[in-house]
C-alpha positions, 0 to 999 in steps of 0.5 A: 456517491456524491464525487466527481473522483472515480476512484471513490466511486468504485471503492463505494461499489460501482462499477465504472467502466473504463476502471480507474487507474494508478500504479503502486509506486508510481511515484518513484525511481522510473521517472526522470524528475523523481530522480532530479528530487531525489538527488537534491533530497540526499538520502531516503528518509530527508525526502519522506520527511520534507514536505516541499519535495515530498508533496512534489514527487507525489504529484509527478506521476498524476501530471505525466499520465493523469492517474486517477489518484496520488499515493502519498510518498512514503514508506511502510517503514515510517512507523517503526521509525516514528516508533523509536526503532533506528532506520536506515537505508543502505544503498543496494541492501534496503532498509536496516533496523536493529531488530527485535527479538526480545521484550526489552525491545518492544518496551523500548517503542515509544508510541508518544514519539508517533505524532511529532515524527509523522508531522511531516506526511501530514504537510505533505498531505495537506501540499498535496490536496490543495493541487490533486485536482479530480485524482484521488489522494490515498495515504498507507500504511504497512499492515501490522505483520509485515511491518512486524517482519522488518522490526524482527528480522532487522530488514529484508529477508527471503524467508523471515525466519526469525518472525515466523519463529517468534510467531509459533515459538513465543505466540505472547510476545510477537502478539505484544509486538503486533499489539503496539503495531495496530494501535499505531498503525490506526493513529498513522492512518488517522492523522493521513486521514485528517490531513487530506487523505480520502483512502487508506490503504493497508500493505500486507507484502508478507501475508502469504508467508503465513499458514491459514491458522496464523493467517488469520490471526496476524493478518486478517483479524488485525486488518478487520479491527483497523478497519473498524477503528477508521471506520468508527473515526472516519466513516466515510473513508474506503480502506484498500487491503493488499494482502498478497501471496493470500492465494485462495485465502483473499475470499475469506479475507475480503469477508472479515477483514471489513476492506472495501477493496482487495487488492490482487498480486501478481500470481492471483488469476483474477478470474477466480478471485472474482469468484471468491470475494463478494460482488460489492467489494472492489478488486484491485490489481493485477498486472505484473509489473515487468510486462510494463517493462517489455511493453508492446504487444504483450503488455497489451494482450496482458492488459486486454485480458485483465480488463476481460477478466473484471467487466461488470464489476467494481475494479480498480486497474493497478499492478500486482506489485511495485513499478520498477525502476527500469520502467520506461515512462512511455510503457506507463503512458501507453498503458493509461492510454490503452486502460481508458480506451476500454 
């Protein structure tokens, strides 16, 4: 592959060693001048929304510890927003949507709102591009199911009860809902896409939720069709697919979900996971996050046997989940270091 950017040449199939690495969500709360932006921004969504400072904080974690790519600053959230679905972020509660639990409030998602509201992610792409330099620029999305959660439920939840219930009870409805959700979510990516990102990548935080059978049908064949649509659009642009909780069901899903990267959460034991998804497709992952927090030796060890574990293969170093707030920066900066010493 014809780049320079390390990143894009592992998720073409090669197998650069030492890995690439980036963090999700490293762009956010552990660092000092992310919560310098933050502050000026006021709330959650006027920074999404604001090109200069969004562009900024996505730029941060690559000029401290020279990741190998910037992931967009955003949220899987957008969408429902961009939508027509209300959004608000209550301090210590999370994300708020007045939910949806009948038809009449997924005919009241207007689609047509989706390009004037995503306009400003694309400023903020395009900002970003221009100064990214040799590291990769990814842009996201929720994937159509767990995007689906939070629109149901109205939020968080610990169980999302009331999806699960819709999915098995009313398989017509929650299929229109999920419907609306697809369509939108290739158009969100595709205008990430047009602005300057060289990656998508699709969250599914909620897949592991599922059984086998709904698994299947809400998570992997909903990817494998948004993979196909970007694909046919833009055919040079890899997708990264997260499916997390999958356990043994991230085999079938890197075969038929048409991703050129798997990402691996925390729990996943990337030693057998290796062994269920095919050889050219990279793996991504998987280091639990609060082992960043402890740091010392047993965020080295941790680190030692992931990469152990991924030799000769196609692999992107990352987390199995977020970085969290009570990161200390210096932990981040070790690890890059230990990762690019392998």
């Amino acid at each position: 592959m014809a780049t320079t950017k390390r990143l894009l040449r592992v998720l073409a199939g090669e197998a650069s060693w030492p890995p690439p690495i980036w963090l999700m969500r490293q762009a956010g709360r552990f660092l000092p001048e992310y919560r310098a932006v933050r502050a000026k921004a006021g709330d959650f969504m006027s920074l999404v929304t604001n090109p200069e400072m969004a562009a900024e904080v996505t730029l941060q974690p690559v000029r401290r510890f020279g990741m190998d790519a910037a992931i967009i600053f955003s949220d899987i959230l957008v969408l429902p927003w961009a939508l027509g679905q209300g959004l608000k972020f209550e301090a210590g509660e999370g994300p708020v949507l007045p939910p949806i639990r009948d038809r009449a409030g997924i005919e009241a998602l207007d689609p047509t709102q989706l390009a004037g509201r995503v306009a400003p992610i694309q400023e903020s792409l395009r900002r970003v591009k221009c100064e990214v330099g040799d590291a990769a620029l990814i842009g996201f999305a929720g994937a159509p199911f767990t995007v689906a959660c939070y629109m149901v439920e109205g939020g968080g939840s610990k169980d999302f009860s009331a999806t699960r219930a819709m999915a098995h009870g009313d398989p017509a409805m929650f299929g229109a809902l999920l419907h609306i959700i697809e369509a939108a979510t290739v158009e969100f990516l595709s205008a990430q896409i047009e602005a300057g990102a060289e990656v998508a990548m699709l969250f599914d935080s909620w897949a592991g939720i599922l059984s086998p059978r709904l698994f299947q049908r809400h998570v992997t064949e909903p990817t494998g069709r948004i993979a196909a649509a970007l694909r046919a659009r833009h055919p040079e642009i890899p997708v990264i697919g997260f499916p997390r909780l999958a356990g043994t069901m991230i085999g079938d899903y890197a075969r038929k979900a048409g991703v050129q990267a798997v990402a691996m959460d925390t729990a996943a034991d990337p030693r057998v996971v290796r062994t269920l998804v095919p050889d050219h497709l990279a793996l991504q992952g998987n280091l639990d996050p609060l082992a960043v927090v402890a740091g010392g030796q047993t965020m080295r060890e941790e680190t030692a046997g992931l990469l152990d574990a991924m030799r000769g293969r196609p692999f992107v170093f990352n987390l199995g989940h977020g970085i969290v707030p009570q990161t200390p920066p210096g932990h981040v900066a070790e690890l890059v270091a230990q990762v690019r010493a392998a």
